[in-house]
C-alpha positions in Angstrom: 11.7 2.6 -31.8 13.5 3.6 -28.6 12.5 4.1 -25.5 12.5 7.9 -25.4 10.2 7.9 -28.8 7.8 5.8 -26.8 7.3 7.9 -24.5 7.1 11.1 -26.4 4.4 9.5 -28.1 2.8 8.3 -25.3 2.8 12.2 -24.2 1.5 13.3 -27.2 -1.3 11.0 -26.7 -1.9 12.7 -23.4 -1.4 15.9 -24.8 -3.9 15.4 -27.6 -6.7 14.5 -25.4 -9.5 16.9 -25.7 -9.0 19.1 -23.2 -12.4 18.2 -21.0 -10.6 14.6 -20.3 -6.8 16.3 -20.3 -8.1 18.5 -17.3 -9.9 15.5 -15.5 -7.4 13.2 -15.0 -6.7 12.5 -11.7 -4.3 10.9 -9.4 -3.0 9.2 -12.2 0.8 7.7 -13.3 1.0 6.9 -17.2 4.1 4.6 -17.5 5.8 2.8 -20.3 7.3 -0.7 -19.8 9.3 -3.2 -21.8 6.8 -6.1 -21.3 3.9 -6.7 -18.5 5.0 -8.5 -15.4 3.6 -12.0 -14.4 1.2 -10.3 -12.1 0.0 -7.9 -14.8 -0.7 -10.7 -17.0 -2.9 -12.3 -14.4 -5.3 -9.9 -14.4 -5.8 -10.6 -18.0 -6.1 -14.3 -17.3 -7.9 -13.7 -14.5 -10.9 -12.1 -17.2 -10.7 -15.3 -19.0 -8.8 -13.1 -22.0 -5.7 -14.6 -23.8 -3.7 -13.0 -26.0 -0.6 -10.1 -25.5 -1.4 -7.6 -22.9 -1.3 -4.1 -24.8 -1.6 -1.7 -21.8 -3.1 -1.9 -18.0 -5.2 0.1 -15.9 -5.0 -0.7 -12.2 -6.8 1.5 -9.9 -10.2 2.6 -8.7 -12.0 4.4 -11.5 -13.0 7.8 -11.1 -16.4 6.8 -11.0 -16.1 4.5 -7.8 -14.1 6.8 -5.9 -15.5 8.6 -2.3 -12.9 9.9 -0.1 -10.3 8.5 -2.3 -7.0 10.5 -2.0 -7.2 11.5 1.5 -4.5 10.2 3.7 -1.5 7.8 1.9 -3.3 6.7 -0.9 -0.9 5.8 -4.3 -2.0 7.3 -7.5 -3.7 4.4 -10.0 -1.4 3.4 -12.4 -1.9 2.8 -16.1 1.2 1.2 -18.0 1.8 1.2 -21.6 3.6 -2.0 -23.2 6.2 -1.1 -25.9 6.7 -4.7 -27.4 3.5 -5.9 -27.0 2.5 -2.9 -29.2 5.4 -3.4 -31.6 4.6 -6.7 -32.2 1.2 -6.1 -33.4 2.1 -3.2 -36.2 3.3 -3.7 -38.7 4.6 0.1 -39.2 5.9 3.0 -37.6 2.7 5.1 -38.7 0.5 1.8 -37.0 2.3 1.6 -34.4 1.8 5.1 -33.3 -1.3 4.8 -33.6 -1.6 1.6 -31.7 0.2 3.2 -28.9 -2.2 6.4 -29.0 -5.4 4.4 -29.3 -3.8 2.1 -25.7 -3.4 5.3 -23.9 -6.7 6.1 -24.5 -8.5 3.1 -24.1 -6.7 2.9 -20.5 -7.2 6.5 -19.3 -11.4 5.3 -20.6 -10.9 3.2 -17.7 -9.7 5.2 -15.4 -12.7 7.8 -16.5 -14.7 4.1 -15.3 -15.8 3.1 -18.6 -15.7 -0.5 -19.3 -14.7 -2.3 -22.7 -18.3 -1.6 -24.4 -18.8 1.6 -23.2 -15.4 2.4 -24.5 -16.0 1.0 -27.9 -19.7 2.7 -28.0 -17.1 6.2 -27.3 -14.4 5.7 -29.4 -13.8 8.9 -31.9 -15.1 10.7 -29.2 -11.8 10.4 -27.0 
């Protein structure tokens, strides 16, 4: 799969969100990347989690935020890993799927929704 297909589907993902989430996201950057950086994977280690890193949300979750976005603030940033997610399907049809279940699982968190909440929610997103 090439880089450009990723993407697209990563849009699609976005694009497929119903449109009460679509509409709410916020100060955002959805990225794709080859594989996570050292300091990416850091913050999995750093959760005592092993394993490949699938996508990232780094930010402060819509549910913390005051006056964020006044002044110079960057947008969070969630980022997408295509080889990660390659690796673990073991088709084109699963791994499109793979890649639309990691964009939602990250944009959960940037909604503020931790790993059970997210699992308690999933069909709904």
């Amino acid at each position: 799969m090439g880089d450009a297909e990723f993407e697209d589907i990563i849009a699609g993902a976005i694009e497929d969100l119903p449109e009460e989430f679509r509409d709410k996201l916020s100060n955002v950057a959805i990225i794709a990347a080859d594989f996570p950086t050292g300091e990416q994977m850091q913050v999995l280690a750093k959760r005592g989690e092993k394993g490949l890193l699938l996508g990232l949300y780094q930010g402060i979750p819509q549910t913390k935020r005051r006056s964020y976005g006044v002044g110079p603030t960057l947008p969070d940033k969630i980022t997408i890993f295509k080889y990660p997610l390659l690796r673990i399907s073991g088709s084109y049809e699963e791994a499109r799927k793979n890649i639309k279940d990691t964009v939602i699982h990250e944009i959960a968190h940037h909604f503020g929704m931790n790993e059970e909440e997210i699992k308690k929610a999933k069909g709904r997103l």
